[in-house]
N, C-alpha and C positions, 0 to 999 in steps of 0.2 A: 504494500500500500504506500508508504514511506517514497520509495523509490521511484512510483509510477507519479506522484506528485510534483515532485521534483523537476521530470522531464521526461515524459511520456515518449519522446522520437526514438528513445536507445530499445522501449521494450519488446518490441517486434522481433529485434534480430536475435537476441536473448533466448526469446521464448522460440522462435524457432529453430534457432540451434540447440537449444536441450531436447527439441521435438526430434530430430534429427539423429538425435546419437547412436538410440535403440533399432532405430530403419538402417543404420551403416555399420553397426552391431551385426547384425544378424545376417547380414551379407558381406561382413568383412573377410573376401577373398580376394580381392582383387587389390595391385599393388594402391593403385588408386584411391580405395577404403581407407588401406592403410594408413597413407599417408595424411590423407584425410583428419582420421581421427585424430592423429598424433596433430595436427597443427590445431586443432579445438578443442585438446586436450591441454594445451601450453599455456603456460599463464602467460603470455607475450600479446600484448596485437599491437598488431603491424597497418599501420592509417596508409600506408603506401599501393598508389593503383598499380596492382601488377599481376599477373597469372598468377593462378592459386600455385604452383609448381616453385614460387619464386618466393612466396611468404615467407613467413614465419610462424605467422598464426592467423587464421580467419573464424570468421562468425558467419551462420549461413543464414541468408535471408532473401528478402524478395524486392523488387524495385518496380512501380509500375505510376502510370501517370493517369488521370481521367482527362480526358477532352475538356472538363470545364476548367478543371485544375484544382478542384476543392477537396476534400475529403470526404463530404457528403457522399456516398457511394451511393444514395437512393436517386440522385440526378444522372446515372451513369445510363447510355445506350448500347444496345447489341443491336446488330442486324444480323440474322441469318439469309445466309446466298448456297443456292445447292450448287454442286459438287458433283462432275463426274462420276459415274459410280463403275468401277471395275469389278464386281462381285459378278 
């Protein structure tokens, strides 16, 4: 609660990287995982834009923008368009 008051922008990446761990968990076979994990398990971060391969340490999260620009996601539009369909 404390945290989320303070400055609501950092809790998204946060919470989505602790969403993240047990899904990279459970498929941690591949070097990629691995590597993975080990840099969100560090207590390091790294503010620098660069390939994940280059880090130190990341947080995983998501980045998207609305057409209006607002956070209001109830003003937000879809259009659906069909699609070839090869079945």
């Amino acid at each position: 609660y404390m945290e989320n008051q303070l400055e609501p922008g950092h809790c998204c990446p946060l919470v989505m990287t602790t969403a993240a761990i047990p899904l990279l968990e459970r498929h941690n076979h591949t070097d990629f995982t691995k590597e993975l994990l080990q840099k969100i398990y560090t207590m390091k971060y790294d503010h620098r834009d660069l390939p994940i391969h280059q880090k130190n340490g990341v947080t995983i999260g998501m980045s998207m923008t609305e057409k209006q620009g607002g956070s209001d996601v109830r003003l937000n539009t879809t259009t659906a368009s069909p699609i070839e369909s090869h079945l």
